[in-house]
C-alpha positions in Angstrom: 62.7 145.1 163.6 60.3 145.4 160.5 62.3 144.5 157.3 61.4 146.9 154.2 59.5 145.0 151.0 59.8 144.5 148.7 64.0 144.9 149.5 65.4 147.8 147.3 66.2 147.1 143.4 63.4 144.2 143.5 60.4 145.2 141.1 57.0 143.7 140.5 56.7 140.5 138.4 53.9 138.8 136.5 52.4 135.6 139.1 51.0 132.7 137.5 48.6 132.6 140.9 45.9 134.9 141.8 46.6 137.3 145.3 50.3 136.2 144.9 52.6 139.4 144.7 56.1 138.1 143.3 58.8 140.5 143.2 62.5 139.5 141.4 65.6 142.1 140.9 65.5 145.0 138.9 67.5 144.7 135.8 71.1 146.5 136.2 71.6 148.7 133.2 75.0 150.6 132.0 74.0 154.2 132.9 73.9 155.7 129.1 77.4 158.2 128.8 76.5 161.6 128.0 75.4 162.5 124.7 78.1 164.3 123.0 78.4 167.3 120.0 81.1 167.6 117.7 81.9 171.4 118.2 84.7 173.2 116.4 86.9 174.8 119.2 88.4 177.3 116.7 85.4 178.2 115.2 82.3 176.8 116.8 81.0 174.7 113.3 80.1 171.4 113.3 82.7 168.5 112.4 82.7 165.6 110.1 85.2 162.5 110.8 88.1 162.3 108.6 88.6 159.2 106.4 92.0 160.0 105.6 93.0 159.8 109.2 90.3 159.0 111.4 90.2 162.2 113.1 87.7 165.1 113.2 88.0 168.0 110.5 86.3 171.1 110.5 84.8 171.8 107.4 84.2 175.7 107.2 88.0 176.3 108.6 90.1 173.2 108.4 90.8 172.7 112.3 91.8 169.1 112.5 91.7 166.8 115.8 94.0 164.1 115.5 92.6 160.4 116.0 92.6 159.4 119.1 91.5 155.5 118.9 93.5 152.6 118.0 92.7 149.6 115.9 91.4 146.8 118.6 91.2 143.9 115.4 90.9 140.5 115.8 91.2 141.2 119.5 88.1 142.7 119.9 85.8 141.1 123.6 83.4 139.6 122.9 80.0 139.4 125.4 78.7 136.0 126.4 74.8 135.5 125.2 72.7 135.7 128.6 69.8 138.0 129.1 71.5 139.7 131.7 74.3 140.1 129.8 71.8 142.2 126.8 69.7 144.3 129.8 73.0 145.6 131.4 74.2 146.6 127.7 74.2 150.2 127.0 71.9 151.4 124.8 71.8 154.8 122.3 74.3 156.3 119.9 75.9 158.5 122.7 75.3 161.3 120.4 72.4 163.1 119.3 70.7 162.1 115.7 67.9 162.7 113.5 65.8 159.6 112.5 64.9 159.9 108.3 61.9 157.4 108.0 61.2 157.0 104.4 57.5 156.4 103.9 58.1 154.5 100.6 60.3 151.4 101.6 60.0 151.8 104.9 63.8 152.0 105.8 64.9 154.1 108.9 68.3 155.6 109.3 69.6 158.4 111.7 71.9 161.6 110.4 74.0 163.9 112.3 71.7 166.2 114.2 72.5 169.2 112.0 72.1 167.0 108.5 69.8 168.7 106.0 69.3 165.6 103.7 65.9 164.7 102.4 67.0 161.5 100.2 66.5 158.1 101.6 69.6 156.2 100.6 68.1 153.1 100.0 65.3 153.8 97.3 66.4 157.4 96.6 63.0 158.5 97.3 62.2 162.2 99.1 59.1 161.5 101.1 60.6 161.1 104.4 60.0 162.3 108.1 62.3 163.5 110.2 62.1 163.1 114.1 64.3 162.9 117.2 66.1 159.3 116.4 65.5 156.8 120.0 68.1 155.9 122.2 66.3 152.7 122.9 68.6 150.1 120.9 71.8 148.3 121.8 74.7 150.8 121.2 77.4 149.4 119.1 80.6 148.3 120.4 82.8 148.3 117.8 82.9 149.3 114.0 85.3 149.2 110.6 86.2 152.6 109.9 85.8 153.7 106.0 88.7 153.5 104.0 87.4 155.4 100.9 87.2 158.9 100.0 83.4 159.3 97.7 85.6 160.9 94.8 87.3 157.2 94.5 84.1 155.2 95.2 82.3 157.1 92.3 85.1 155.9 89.7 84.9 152.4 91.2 80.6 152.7 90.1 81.4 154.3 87.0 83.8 151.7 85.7 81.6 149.0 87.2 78.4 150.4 85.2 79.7 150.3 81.9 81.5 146.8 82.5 79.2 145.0 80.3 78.2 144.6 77.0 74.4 144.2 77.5 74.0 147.1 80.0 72.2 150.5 77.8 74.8 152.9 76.3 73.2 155.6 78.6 73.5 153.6 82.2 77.2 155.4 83.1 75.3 158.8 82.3 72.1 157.8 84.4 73.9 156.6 87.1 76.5 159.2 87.4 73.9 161.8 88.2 73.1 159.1 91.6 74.5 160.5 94.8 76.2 158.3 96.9 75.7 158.3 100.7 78.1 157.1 103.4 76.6 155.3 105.4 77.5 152.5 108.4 75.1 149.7 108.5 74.7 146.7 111.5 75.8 143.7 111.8 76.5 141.5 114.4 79.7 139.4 114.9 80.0 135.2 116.9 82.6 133.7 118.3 82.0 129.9 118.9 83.5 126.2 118.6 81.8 123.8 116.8 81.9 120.3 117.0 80.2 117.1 115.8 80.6 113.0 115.5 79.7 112.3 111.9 79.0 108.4 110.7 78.6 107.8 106.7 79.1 104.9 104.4 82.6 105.6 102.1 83.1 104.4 98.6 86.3 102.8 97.8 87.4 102.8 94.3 88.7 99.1 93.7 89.4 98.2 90.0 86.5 99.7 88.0 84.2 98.9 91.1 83.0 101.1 94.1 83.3 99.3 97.3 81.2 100.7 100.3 82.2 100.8 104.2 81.1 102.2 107.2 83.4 104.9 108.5 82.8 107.5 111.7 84.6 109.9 112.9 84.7 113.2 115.0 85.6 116.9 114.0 85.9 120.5 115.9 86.1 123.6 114.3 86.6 126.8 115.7 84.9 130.2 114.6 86.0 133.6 114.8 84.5 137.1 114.1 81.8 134.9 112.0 79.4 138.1 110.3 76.0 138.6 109.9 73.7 141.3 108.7 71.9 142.9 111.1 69.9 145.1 108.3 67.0 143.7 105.8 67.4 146.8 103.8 69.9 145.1 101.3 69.0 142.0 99.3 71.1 139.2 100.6 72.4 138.5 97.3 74.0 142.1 96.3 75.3 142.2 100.2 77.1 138.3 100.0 79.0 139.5 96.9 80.9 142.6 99.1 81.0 140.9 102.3 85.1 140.7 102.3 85.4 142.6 105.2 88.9 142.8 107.2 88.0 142.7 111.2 91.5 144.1 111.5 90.8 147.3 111.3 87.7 146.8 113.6 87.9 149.7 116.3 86.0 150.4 119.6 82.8 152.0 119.2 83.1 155.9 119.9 80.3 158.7 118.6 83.0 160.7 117.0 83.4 158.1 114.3 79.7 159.0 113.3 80.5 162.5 112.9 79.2 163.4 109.2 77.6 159.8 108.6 74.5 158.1 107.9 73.7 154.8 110.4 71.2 152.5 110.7 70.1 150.7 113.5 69.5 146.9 113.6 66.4 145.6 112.4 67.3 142.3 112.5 67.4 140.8 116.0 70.0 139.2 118.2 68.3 135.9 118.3 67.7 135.2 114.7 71.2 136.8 113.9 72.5 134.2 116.2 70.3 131.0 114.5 71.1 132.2 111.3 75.3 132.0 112.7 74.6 128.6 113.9 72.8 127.0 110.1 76.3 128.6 108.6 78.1 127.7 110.7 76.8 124.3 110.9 77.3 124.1 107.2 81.0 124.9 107.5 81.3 122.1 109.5 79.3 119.5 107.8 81.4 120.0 104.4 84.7 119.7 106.9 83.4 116.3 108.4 83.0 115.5 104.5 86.5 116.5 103.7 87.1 114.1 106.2 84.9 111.5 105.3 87.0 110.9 101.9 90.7 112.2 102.8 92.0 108.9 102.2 92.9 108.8 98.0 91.2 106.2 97.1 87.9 107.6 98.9 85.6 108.4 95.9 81.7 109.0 97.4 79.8 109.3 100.7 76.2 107.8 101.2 73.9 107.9 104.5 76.0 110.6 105.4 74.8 111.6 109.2 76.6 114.2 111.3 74.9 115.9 115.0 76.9 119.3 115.6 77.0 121.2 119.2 78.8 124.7 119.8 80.3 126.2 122.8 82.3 129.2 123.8 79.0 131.2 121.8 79.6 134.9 122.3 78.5 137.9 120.2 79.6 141.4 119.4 77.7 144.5 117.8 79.0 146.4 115.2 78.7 149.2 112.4 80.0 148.1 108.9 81.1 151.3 106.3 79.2 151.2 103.2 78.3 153.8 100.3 74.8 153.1 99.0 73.2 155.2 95.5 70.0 154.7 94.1 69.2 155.4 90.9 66.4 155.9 88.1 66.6 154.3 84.7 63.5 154.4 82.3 61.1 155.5 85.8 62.6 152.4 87.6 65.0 152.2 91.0 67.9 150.8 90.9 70.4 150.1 93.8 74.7 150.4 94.2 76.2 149.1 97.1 79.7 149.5 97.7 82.0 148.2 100.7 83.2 151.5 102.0 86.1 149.5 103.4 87.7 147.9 99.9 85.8 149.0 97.4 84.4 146.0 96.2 81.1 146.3 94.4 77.3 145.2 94.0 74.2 146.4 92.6 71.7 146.3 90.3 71.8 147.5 86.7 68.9 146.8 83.8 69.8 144.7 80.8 69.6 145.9 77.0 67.2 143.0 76.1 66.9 144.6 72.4 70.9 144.1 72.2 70.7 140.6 73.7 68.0 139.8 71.8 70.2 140.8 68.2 72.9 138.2 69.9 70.7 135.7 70.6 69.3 135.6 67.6 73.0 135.4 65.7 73.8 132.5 67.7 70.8 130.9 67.3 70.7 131.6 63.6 74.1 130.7 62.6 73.9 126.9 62.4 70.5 126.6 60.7 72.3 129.1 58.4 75.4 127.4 57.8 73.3 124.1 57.0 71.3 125.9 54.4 74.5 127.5 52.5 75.4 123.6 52.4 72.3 122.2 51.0 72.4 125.0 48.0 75.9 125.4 47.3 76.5 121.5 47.5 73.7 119.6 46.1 75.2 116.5 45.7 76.1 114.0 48.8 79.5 114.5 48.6 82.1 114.3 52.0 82.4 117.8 52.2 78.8 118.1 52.3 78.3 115.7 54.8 81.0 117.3 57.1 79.6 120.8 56.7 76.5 119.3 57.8 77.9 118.0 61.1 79.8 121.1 61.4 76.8 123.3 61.1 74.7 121.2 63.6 77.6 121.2 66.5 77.3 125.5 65.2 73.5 125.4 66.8 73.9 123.4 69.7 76.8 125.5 70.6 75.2 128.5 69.8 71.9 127.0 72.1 74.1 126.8 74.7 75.6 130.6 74.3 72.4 132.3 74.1 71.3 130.5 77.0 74.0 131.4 79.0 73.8 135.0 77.6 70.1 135.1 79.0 70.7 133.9 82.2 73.8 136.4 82.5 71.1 139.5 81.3 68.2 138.1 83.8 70.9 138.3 86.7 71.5 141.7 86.0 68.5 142.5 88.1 69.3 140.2 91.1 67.9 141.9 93.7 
């Protein structure tokens, strides 16, 4: 009896020798769930998801649908890292969405497929293309819902804005002409254990002398719901300073929560997500294993410090983070507002007043050299209180060296993305 080949669900694969047909299974893939609209059924309008609640509202009559989805947290599955495990994921939004690719940074986001905008909300610019967004990526299992409403998050960048002295007097006015967009960005989540035998010379403190022995020991660590960015859209530096995000209100991935929103797909991969995961993590556990190293009181330094780490239990989760992003123009140059659409916590960039820092700089700088020349004139004779105005006025300038350098590094990080 003839046998059928190849067998059903095999498929082709590349042979490393010539005439040699190879054949291995076909990949098994989720079947993608129908993609969904978000229909009145009072009125027929399109709906927008409800902060407030978490359900859908109607925007032309006010139907509400209650939310339907509760709160997963800190218990959210995880999925092991195998490449079977990433070709049976499911793939796609589950809803229909626009693509916006801005052809001046580059950045690509998808909008409810009935979304008019025109802005990019990453460099405000409005040469953009819009096109049918692909289904091709990894569809997101779980997200944080926003918390804020845009009325409160536009206080939050007001207040922010005019926070310090060396920003212009017109930033607050510039900037509150910026339009915030809601948006949920990637990011991808680990789950691992870590753990390491570490070896390292200890310094005793005996007397006024530093005794050194050799000390080893082991450490584990466990890691949960460990974050990384999955977009290279945001600088690094402006997304580290909101990245306070509570997993516990993380939810399970459903299309209505994108009802009304911005999202961006990943650009950064799974693999170098994961490396990047591992180096922190492998940080995190190096300075315990140093904690370690000197818990003893009278433990003072570490030298020839050497520690090998391994992980285990690895396993990964995909995810949308809530964010409000503004760009804005000030004197014909971009500037960028981030703001954790979760708990409000702020980052951006804002331009420095270098006339106003430079009047400050110049005081501080001044006022010793100043102070010494009022004591040479008004006391010309060597006299004790000559001599101690003197040594006041030169501890004036190196103090005042000191504040206009810290004043300048304060202004240059103003820009700091």
């Amino acid at each position: 009896m003839s046998q059928l080949f190849p067998p059903p669900d095999y498929i082709a694969d590349e042979s490393a020798v010539p005439g040699i047909e190879v054949f291995k299974p076909a990949p098994k893939t989720t079947p993608h769930r129908e993609v969904v609209a978000f229909k009145c059924p009072r009125c027929g309008a399109n709906t927008a998801y409800s902060i407030a609640d978490g359900g859908l509202t109607c925007t032309y009559c006010g139907y509400h649908q209650a939310p339907a989805m509760l709160p997963v947290g800190e218990n959210a599955e995880g999925t092991e890292f195998t490449v079977d495990v990433v070709e049976q994921a499911g793939r796609g939004w589950g809803v229909e969405r626009k693509e916006l690719a801005c052809q001046n940074c580059g950045a690509r986001t998808t909008l409810p497929a009935q979304d008019l905008s025109h802005t990019c909300p990453f460099c405000g610019s409005n040469n953009v293309v819009h096109r049918q967004a692909p289904q091709d990526a990894l569809r997101p299992r779980f997200l944080v819902p926003f918390k804020l409403e845009k009325d409160a998050v536009r206080t939050t960048a007001r207040s922010w804005l005019g926070s310090s002295w060396m920003t212009p007097r017109t930033l607050s006015h510039a900037a509150s002409r910026a339009e915030f967009t809601a948006i949920y960005l990637p990011a991808w989540s680990f789950d691992m254990s870590a753990s390491g035998a570490w070896r390292a010379e200890v310094g005793y403190k005996s007397d006024d002398d530093i005794k050194w022995r050799w000390k080893d020991g082991s450490v584990r660590q466990g890691y949960n719901e460990h974050l990384v960015s999955g977009t290279t859209r945001i600088p690094p530096g402006l997304l580290a300073k909101i990245w306070n995000f509570d997993v516990k209100d993380l939810a399970a991935y459903e299309p209505s929560f994108l009802a009304g929103f911005q999202a961006q797909a990943y650009d950064v991969q799974l693999d170098p997500a994961w490396e990047a995961a591992r180096n922190d993590l492998r940080e995190e556990t190096m300075k315990r294993a140093r904690e370690q190293a000197l818990e003893p009181s009278n433990a003072k330094k570490l030298r020839n410090f050497s520690l090998t780490v391994d992980f285990a239990d690895e396993e990964w989760r995909y995810l949308l983070l809530p964010f409000y992003l503004a760009a804005y123009q000030h004197n014909g140059k971009p500037y960028q507002v981030v703001i954790n659409g979760q708990t409000g916590s702020i980052s951006g960039q804002r331009p420095a007043d270098w006339r106003r820092v430079g009047v400050v700089v110049a005081l501080l700088l001044a006022a010793g050299p100043l102070l010494y020349l009022f004591t040479v004139l008004a006391l010309s004779q060597v006299t004790q209180a000559a001599s101690t105005i003197a040594c006041l006025a030169v501890l004036v300038t190196v103090v005042g060296i000191a504040a206009a350098m810290t004043i300048l590094a304060a202004a240059a990080k103003l820009d700091d993305a």
